[in-house]
N, C-alpha and C positions, 0 to 999 in steps of 0.2 A: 293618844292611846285610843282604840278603837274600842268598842264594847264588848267583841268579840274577846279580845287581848286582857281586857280589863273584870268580866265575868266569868269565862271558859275555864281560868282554871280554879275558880270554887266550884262550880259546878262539878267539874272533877273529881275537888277533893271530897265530895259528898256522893261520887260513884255514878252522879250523870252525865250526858253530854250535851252538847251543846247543837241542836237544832237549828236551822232555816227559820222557825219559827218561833225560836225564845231571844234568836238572836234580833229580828224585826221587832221583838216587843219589847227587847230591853233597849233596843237603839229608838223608840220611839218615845220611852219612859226617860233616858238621860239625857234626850235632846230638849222635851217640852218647855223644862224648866217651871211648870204648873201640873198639880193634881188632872189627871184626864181620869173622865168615865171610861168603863169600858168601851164603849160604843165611839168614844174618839180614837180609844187605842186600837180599834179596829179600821175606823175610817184611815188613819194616816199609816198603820202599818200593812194592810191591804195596799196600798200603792207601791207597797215596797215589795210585800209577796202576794200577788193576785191569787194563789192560791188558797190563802188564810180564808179559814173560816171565822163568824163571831163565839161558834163553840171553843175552838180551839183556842180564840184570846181569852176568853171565861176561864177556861181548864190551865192554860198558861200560867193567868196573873192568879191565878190560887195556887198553883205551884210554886211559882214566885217570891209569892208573900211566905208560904208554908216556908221556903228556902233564906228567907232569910232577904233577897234580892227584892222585894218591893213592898211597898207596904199599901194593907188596904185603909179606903176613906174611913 
């Protein structure tokens, strides 16, 4: 199951959708297998979307975590 497949529709059921960019940070968060700083979840999901910024993982993984989908250190 893909993360997309596997996230997108809670996201839904809470009236979000699922972006380019929550999608490289949850697929960067279920693959580590280990707690990553932001600054790693930036480093490895930057490769995935060059366009990511470190604001935008900041702003993510607090939505994230607000949502239920990650949790902070």
């Amino acid at each position: 199951m893909s993360c997309s497949e596997e996230y997108a529709p809670q996201l839904r059921a809470r009236g979000y959708r699922m972006t380019p960019q929550r999608l490289a940070i949850l697929h960067v968060l279920h693959h580590s297998g280990r707690h990553l700083t932001p600054a790693e979840v930036y480093e490895q999901a930057h490769q995935e979307l060059t366009s990511l910024t470190e604001t935008t993982v900041y702003r993510t993984l607090e939505f994230l975590a607000d949502n239920g989908l990650a949790r902070p250190a």
